[in-house]
C-alpha positions in Angstrom: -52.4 12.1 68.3 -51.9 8.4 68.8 -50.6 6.1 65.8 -53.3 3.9 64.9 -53.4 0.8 65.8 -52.2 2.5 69.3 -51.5 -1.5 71.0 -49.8 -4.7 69.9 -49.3 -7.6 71.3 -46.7 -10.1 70.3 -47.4 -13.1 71.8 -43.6 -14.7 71.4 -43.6 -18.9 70.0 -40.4 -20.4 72.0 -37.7 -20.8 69.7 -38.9 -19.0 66.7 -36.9 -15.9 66.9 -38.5 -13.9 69.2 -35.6 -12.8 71.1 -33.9 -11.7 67.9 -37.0 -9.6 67.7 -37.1 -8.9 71.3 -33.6 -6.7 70.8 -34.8 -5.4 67.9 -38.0 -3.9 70.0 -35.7 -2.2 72.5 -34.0 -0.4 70.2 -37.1 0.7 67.8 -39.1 1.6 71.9 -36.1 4.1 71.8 -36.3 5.9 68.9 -40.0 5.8 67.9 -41.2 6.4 71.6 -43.8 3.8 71.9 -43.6 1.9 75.5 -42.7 -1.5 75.4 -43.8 -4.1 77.5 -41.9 -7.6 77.9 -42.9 -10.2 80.3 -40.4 -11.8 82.3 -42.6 -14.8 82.6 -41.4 -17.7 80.1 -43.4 -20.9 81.7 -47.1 -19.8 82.1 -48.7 -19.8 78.7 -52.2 -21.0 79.7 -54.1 -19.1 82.4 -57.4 -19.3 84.5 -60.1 -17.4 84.0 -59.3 -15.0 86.4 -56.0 -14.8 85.4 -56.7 -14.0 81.4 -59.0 -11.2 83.0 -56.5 -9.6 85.3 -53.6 -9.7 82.3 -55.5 -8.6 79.9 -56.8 -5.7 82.3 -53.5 -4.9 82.9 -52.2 -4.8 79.5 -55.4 -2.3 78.5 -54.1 -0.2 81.1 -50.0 0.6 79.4 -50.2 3.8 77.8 -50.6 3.7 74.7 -48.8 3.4 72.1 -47.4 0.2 73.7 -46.3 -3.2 72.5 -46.9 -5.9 75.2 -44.2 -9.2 74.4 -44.7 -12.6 76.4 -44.7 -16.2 75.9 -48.5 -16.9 76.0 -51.6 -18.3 74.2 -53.9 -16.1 72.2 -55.8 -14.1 74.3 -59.7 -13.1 73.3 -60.5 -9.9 74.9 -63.8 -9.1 73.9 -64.8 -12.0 74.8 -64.4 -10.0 78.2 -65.5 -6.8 76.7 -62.6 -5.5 76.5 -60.8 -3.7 73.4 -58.9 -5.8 71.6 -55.2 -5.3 70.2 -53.3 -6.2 67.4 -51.4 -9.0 67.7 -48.5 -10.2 65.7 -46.1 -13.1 65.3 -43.6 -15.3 63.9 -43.6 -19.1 63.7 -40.9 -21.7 62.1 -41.0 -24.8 60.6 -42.1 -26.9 63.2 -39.7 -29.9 63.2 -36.5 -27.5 63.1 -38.4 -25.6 65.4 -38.7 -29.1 67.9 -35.2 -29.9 66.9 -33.6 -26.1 68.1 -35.2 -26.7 71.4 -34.0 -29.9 72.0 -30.7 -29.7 71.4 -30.6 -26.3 73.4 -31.8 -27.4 76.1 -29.2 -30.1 76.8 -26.2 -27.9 75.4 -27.0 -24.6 75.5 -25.6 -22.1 73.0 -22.6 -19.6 72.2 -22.8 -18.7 76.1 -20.9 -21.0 76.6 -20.3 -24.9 76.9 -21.2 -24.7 81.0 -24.4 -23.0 79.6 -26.2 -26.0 80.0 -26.1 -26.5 83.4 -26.7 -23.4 84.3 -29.9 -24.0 82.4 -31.2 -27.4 83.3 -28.9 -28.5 85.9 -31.5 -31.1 87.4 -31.6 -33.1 83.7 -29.4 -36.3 84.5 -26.4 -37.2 81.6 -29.1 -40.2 80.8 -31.8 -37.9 79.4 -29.1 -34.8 78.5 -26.9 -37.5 76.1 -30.4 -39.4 74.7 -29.8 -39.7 71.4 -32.7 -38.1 69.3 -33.2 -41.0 67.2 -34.0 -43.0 70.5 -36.1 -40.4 71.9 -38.4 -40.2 68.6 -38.4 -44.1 67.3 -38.8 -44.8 70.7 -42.0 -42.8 71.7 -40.4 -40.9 74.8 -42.7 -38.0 75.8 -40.4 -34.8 74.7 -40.7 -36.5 71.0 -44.6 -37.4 71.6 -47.7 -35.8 71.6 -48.7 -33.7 73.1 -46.1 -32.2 73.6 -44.7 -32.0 70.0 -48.4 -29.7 69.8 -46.7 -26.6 70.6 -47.3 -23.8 67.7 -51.2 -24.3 67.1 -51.7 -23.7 70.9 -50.4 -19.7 70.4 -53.1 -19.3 68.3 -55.8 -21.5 69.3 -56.1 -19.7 72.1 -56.8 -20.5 76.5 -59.5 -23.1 75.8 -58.6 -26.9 77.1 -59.3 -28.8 73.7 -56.2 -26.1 72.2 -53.9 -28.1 74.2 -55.2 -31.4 72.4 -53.8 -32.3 68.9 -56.1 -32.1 66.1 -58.8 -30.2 63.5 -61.4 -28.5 66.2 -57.9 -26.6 67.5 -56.2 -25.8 64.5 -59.0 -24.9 62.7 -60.2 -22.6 65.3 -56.5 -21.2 65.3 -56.8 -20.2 62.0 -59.7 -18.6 62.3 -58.1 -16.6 65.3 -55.2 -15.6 62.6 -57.6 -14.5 59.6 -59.8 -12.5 62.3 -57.1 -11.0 65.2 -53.4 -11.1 63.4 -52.5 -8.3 61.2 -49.1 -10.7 60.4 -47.9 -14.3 61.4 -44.4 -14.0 59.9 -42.1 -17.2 59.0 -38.8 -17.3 60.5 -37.4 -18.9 56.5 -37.8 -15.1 55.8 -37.3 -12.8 58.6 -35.8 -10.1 56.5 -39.6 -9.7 54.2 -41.1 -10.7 58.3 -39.7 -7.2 59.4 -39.9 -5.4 55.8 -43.9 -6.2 55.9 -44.2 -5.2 59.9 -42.0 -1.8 58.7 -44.9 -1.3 56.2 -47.8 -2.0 58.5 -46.6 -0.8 62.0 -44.7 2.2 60.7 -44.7 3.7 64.2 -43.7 0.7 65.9 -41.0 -0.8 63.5 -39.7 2.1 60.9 -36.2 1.5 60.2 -36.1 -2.1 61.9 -34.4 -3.3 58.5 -31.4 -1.0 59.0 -31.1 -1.6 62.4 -31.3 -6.0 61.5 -28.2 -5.2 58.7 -26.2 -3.2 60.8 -23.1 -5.0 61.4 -23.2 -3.8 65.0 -26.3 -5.9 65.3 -25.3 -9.1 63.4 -22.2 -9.2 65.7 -24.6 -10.1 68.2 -26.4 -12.2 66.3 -23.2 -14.3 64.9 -22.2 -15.6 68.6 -25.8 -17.6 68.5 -26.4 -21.1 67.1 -27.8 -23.9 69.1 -24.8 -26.4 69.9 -23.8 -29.9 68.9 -26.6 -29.9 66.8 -27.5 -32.8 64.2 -30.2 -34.3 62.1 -31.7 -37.4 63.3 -32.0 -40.3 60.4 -34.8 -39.6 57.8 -36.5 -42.4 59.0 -37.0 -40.4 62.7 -37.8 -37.4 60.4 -40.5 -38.8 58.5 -42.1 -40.3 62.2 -41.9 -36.7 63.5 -43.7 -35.3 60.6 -46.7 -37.5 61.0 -46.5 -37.2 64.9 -46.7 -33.3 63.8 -49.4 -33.8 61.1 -51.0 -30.6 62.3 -48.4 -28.6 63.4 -47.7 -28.6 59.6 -51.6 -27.9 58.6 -51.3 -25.0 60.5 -47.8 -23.8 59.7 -48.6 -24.6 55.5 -51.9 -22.3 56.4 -49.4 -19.6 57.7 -47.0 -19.6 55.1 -49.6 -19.3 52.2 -51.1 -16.2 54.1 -47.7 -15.2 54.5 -46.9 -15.3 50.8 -50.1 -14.0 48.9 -49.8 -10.4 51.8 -46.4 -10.4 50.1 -47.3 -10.6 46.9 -49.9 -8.0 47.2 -47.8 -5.8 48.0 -45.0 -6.7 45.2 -42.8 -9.1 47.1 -41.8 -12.1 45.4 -41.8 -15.6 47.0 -39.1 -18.1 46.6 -40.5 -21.1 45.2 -42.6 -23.4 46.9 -43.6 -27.3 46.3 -48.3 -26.1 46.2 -48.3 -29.7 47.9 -46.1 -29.0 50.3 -44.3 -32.7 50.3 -41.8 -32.7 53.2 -38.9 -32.4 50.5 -37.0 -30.3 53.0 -36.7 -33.3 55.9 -32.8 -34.4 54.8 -31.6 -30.5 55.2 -33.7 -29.0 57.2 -31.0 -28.4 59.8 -29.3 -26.2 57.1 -32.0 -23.9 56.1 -33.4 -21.9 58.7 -31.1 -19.0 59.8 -30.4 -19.6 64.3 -31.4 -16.0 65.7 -31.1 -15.2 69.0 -32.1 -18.0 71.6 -34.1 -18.5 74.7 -35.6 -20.7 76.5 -38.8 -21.9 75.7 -42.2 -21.9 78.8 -42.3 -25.4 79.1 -38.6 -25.5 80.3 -37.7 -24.6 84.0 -38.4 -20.9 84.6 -35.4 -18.9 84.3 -34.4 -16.2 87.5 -36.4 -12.9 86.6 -34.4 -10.3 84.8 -32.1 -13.2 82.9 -33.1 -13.1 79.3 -32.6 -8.7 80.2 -29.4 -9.8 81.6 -28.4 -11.9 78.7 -29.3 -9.4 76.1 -27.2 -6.9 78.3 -23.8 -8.8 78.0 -25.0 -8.8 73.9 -24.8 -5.2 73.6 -21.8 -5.0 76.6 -19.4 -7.1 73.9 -20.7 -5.7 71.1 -19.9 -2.0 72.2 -16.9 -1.6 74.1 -17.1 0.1 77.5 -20.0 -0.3 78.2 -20.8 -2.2 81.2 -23.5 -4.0 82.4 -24.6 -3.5 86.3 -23.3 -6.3 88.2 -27.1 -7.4 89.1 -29.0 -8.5 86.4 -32.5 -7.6 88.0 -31.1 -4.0 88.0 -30.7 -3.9 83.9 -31.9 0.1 83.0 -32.6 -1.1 78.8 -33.3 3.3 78.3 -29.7 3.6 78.9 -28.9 0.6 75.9 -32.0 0.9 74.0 -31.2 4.0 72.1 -27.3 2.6 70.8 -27.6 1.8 67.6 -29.1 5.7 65.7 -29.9 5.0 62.2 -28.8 8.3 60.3 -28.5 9.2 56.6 -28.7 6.0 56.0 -25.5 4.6 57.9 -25.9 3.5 61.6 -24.2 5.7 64.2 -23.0 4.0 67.3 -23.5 6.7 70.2 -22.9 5.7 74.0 -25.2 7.4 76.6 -23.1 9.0 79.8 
């Protein structure tokens, strides 16, 4: 008999993350038996017509149970007549959010201090050493709108006026949260994120808390950080927050809904300013915890198979002899999915012949 609900879809927010919870999801596929789905596509978040109908026909047609993953903007399937699924997500504050990505794309991460132009090896040095402060007091269009609108969009949905900052699309994303999101999680508190989604998706992510605190998993996540990071002056800061104006609306709107499901079911909140005054801006850079990173859709589309392959040389450092094939398209994840074996409550590292 099939779990109910029976199909998920996590439609990933660049840099928010997802690829923590991407790992996390091949593991759980493993050992709950539930088929899991994740795009290669990181660059095509807004689709035709035609296109919505035929991926969202193709996603109805996974076995079920399934989670479907992939950088992409709400989809509304009965508008199409066709069953809808749960969807879930996580966001993060949206300025440290703009701030991960920038810096990542010009330097990388912990893969290495090359990384970078492996990644965007057509940026020139003028535009991969601008100084952030320039970039935002200065109005260039990676620290304008629209393209500082990037969270609202996920939720919003495929419809042009999504794409354009302001109330019609973020009150029409919150409406798409309240009606078609059993959880938008923050990424400030990824450890209640993945206790509430154990509680509500038992089939999907039972255990996913022992699996996150297993120190075969945080060895992974310890080599990640975005590089040569820093803050720009408070004076940029407080420019970017009224450039984001409604990146915040919505993100305030998330984290209240995120709080009150906690506290009905016992969880307490840490302390928040009810006005929610941008208190934070002078260290933000030191409060949200760096998961795993990946490139974001708007960036240059990565060969197919890489964020597999990058996951891969994770797990191939992290347990020792195993090796990764020597073609990254080739990744078989059944053989690495099922490593880490919660058991009695320690974690038992098995390798697969």
């Amino acid at each position: 008999e099939l779990p109910f609900p029976s199909q998920v879809i996590y439609n990933r927010v660049g840099k928010c993350g997802s690829r923590t919870v991407v790992l996390l999801l091949r593991i759980l596929a493993e050992k709950h038996q539930f088929n899991l789905v994740s795009s290669d596509i990181h660059n095509k978040t807004r689709l035709t017509k035609h296109e919505q109908v035929d991926l969202m026909r193709n996603i109805s047609t996974i076995p079920q149970p399934f989670l479907y993953t992939r950088h992409v903007h709400f989809l509304n399937f009965t508008r199409f007549r066709i069953e809808q699924p749960v969807y879930i997500n996580i966001i993060r504050d949206p300025i440290n959010r703009f701030l991960s990505n920038y810096f990542f794309r010009r330097f990388g991460d912990w893969r290495g201090e090359q990384n970078h132009l492996i990644r965007t090896p057509q940026m020139k040095d003028d535009e991969r050493y601008l100084d952030i402060n320039v970039c935002i007091m200065e109005n260039y269009p990676e620290c304008s709108n629209p393209r500082l609108f990037y969270i609202v969009p996920y939720f919003c949905g495929q419809h042009p006026q999504c794409r354009e900052p302001g109330v019609w699309a973020v009150e029409r994303a919150k409406q798409n949260v309240i009606e078609n999101f059993l959880l938008v999680g923050i990424l400030e508190e990824l450890e209640d994120v993945l206790l509430l989604l154990e509680r509500l998706l038992p089939h999907y992510f039972s255990d996913v808390l022992t699996i996150y605190k297993s120190p075969a998993f945080w060895k992974m996540g310890n080599l990640t950080g975005t590089v040569k990071k820093h803050m720009p002056t408070i004076e940029a800061l407080q420019v970017l927050y009224q450039r984001m104006k409604y990146e915040y609306d919505f993100y305030n709107f998330i984290r209240d809904q995120f709080h009150l499901t906690k506290k009905k079911i016992g969880l307490k909140s840490v302390s928040q300013n009810s006005a929610h005054e941008p208190d934070f801006l002078r260290e933000l850079a030191l409060r949200t915890h760096e998961p795993l990173e990946e490139e974001e859709e708007e960036e240059e589309e990565e060969d197919v198979g890489q964020e597999d392959a990058n996951i891969c040389q994770e797990v191939e450092s992290t347990f020792p002899g195993i090796d990764c094939p020597s073609n990254p398209n080739s990744v078989n994840f059944d053989k690495y999915a099922g490593l880490i074996t919660p058991s009695e409550g320690s974690l038992h590292l098995t390798v697969e012949e």
